[in-house]
SELUM-636962 format. One line per field, with one value per residue (C-alpha): residue number from 1; x negated, y negated, z. Coordinates in pm, 1 decimal, padded with zeros to 6 digits. Example, Ala and Ser with C-alpha at 12.3 -4.5 7.8 and 13.67 -1.06 7.14 Angstrom:
BEGIN
n <- (1,2)
u <- (-01230.0,-01367.0)
v <- (00450.0,00106.0)
w <- (00780.0,00714.0)
END
This chain:
BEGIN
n <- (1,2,3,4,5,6,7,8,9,10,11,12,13,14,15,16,17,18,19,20,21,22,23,24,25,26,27,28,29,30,31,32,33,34,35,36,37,38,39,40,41,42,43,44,45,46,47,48,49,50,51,52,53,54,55,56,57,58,59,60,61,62,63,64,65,66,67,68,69,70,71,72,73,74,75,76,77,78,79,80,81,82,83,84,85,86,87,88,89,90,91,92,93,94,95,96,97,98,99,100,101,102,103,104,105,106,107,108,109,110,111,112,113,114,115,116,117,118,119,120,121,122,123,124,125,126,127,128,129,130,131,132,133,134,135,136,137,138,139,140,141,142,143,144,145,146,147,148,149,150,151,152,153,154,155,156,157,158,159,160,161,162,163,164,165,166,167,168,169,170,171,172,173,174,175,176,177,178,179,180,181,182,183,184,185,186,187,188,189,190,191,192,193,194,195,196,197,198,199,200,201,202,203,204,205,206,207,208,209,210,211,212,213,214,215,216,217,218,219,220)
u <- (02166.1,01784.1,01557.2,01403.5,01685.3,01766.9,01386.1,01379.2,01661.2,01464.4,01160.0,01362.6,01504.0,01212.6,01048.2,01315.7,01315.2,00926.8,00997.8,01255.4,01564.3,01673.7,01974.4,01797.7,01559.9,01875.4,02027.3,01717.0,01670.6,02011.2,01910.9,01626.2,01775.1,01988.6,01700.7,01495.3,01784.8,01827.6,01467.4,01288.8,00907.1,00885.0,00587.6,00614.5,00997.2,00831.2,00593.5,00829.4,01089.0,00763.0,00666.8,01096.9,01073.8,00805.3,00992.9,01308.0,01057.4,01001.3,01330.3,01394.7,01443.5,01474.6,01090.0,01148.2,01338.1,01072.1,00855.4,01024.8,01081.3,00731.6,00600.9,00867.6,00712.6,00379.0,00450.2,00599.7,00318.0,00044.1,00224.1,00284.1,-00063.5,-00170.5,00100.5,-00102.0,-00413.5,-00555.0,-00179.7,-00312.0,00056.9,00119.1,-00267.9,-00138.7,00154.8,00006.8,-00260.5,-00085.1,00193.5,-00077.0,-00296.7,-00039.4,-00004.5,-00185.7,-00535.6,-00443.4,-00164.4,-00177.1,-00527.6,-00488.9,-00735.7,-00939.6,-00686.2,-00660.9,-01073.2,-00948.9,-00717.0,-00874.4,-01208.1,-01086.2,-00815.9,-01196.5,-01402.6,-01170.5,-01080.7,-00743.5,-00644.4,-00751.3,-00439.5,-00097.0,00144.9,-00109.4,-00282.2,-00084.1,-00323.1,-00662.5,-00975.7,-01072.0,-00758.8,-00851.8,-01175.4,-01108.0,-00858.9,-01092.7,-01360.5,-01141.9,-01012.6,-01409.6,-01410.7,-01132.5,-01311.9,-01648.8,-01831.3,-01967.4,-02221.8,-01928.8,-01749.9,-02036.0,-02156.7,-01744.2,-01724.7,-02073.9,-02007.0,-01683.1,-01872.9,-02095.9,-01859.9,-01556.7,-01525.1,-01266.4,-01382.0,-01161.6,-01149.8,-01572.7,-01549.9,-01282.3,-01547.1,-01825.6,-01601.0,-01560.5,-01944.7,-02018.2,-01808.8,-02009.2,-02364.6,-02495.6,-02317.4,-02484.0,-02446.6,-02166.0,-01955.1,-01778.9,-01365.2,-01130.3,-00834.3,-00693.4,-00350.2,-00107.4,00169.9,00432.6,00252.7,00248.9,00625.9,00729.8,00569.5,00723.2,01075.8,00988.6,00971.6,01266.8,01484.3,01333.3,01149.3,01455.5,01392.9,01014.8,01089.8,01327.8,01101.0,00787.1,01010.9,01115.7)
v <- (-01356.7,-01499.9,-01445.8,-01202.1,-01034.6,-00924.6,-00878.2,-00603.0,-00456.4,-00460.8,-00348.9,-00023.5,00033.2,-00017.0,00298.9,00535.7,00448.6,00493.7,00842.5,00910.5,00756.7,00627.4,00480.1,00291.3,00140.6,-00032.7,-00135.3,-00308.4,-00491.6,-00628.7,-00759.6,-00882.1,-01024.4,-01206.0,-01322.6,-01464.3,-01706.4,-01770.9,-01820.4,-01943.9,-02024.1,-01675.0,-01504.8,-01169.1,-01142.0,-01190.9,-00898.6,-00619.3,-00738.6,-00627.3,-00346.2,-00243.8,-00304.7,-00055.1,00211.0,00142.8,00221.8,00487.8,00654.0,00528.8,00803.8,00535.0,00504.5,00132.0,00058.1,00228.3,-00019.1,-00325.7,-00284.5,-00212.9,-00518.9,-00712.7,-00620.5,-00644.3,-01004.2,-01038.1,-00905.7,-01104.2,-01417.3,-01301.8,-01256.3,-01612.2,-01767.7,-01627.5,-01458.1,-01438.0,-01296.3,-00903.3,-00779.4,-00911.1,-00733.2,-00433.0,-00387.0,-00491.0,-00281.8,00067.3,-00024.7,-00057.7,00226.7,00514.9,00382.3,00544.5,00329.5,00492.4,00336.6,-00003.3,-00089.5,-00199.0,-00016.9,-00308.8,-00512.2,-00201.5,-00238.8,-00623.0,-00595.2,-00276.8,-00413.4,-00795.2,-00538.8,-00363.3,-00642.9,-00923.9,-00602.2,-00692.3,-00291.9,-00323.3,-00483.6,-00613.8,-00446.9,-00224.8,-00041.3,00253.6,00285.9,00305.7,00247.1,00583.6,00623.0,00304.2,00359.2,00699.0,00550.9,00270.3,00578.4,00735.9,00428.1,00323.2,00687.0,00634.4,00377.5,00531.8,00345.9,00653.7,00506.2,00230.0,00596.4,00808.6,00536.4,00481.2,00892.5,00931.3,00667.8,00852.4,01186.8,01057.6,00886.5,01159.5,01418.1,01578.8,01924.2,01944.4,01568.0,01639.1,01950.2,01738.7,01477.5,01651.2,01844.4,01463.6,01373.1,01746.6,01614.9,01285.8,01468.1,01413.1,01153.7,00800.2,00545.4,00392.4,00531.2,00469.5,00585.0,00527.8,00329.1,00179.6,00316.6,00033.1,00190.5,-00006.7,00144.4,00512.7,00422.4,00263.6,00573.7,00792.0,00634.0,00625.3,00957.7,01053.1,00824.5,00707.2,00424.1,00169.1,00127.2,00097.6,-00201.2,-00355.6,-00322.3,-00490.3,-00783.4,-00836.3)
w <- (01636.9,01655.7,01413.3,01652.9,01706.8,01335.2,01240.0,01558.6,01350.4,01054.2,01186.1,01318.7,00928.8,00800.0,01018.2,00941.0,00568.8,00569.7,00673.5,00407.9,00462.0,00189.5,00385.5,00584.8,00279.4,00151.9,00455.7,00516.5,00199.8,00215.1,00563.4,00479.1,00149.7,00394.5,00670.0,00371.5,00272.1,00631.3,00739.9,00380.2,00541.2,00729.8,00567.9,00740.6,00651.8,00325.3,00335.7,00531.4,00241.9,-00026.5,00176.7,00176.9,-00250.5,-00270.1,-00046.4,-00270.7,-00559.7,-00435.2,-00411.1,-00774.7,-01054.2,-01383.9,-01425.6,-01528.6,-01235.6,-01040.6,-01218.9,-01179.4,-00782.4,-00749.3,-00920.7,-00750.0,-00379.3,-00431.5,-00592.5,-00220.4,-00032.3,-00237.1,-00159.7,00184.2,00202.0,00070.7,00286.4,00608.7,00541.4,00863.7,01026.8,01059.6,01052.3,00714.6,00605.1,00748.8,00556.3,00238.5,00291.9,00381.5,00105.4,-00150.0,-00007.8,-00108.9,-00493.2,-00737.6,-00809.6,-01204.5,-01332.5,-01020.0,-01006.7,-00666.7,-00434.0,-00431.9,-00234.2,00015.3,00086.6,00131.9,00383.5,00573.9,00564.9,00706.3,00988.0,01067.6,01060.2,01294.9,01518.6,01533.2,01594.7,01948.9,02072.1,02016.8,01744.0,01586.6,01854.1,01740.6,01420.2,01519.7,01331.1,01296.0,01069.6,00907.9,00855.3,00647.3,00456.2,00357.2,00263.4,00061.6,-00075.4,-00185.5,-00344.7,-00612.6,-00727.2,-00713.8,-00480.6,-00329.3,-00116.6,00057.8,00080.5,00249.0,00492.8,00622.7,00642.8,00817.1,01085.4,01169.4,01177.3,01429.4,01625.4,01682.4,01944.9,01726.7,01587.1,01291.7,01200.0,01183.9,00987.0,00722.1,00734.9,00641.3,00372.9,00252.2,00237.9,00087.9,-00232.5,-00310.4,-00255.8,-00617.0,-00734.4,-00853.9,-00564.1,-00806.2,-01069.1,-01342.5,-01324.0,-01593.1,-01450.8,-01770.4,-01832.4,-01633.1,-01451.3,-01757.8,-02055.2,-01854.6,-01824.2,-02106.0,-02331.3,-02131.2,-02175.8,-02559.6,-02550.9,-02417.8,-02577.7,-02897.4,-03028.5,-03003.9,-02654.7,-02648.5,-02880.8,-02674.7,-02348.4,-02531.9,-02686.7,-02307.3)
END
């Protein structure tokens, strides 16, 4: 088969697994393992392959293992990334992998405002692969992604603009719920975001099976 031919495939996995199937998450890494060796200088194999890590992450109950596929895909997708930065399929799937980790323990928010601010700004949602998600959806997400960490202005002017621009009744009321909560706070503000997603993990492991471990995880 093409390279067309078994990225369609993919591509198809890689839906279903985003929706749960956990099946389909491996299947797809395997084929993707495979395309990779196959097709070396593909950067978008390259992302959906970080994107896949993270959904294998995901379905991961060892919290180190958890850890380690996570780190492991968004090492893909940031290389992806630099490999084509201007490629808006590759920002997108950074960008909506990244958006739905916690800014806490992955400090990564930041690149979501990256990539959803360059998708908004080159108004490559009009057409081709991602008309599907529009800007309005975008645009919210990068609001709330602004809020976590505290840029409540960037927040407020993204939620406003989509207040006055929808028809939609109950997307405005959520809206305005959304502005209601940053009324009174500073312009910017200060969040803690310093425990890393290891040392959350790592303590927790500790815990459970005594300090042994945690030494043999920080020697590592």
């Amino acid at each position: 088969m093409t390279f067309d031919e078994r990225f369609h495939k993919i591509i198809s996995l890689y839906k279903e697994g985003a929706k749960g199937n956990v099946t389909a998450v491996q299947e797809a890494n395997q084929l993707l393992e495979l395309l990779r060796l196959d097709y070396p200088d593909q950067p978008l194999a390259e992302a959906y392959h970080g994107s896949i890590m993270l959904l294998i992450a995901r379905d991961k109950t060892n919290p180190l293992e958890r850890f380690k596929w996570a780190k492991n895909g968004l090492k893909l997708l940031d290389s992806a990334v630099a490999a084509a930065p201007h490629d808006s399929r590759i920002r997108y799937l950074r960008g909506r992998s990244v958006y739905r980790l916690p800014e806490k323990y992955f400090q990564r928010t930041r690149t979501v405002i990256e990539d959803y601010t360059f998708l908004i700004d080159q108004r490559l949602l009009q057409e081709g692969p991602l008309k599907a998600f529009n800007n309005s959806r975008l645009t919210y997400e990068l609001g709330e992604a602004y809020r976590r960490i505290g840029r409540n202005e960037d927040a407020a002017r993204c939620w406003t603009m989509l207040e006055q621009e929808t028809q939609d009744p109950e997307f405005r009321k959520l809206l305005r719920l959304k502005l209601q909560s940053l009324e009174g706070k500073p312009a910017i503000e200060h969040i803690e975001t310093n425990d890393s997603i290891k040392s959350v993990l790592i303590g927790r492991t500790a815990r459970a099976v005594g300090n042994v471990l945690l030494n043999l995880v920080e020697k590592k």
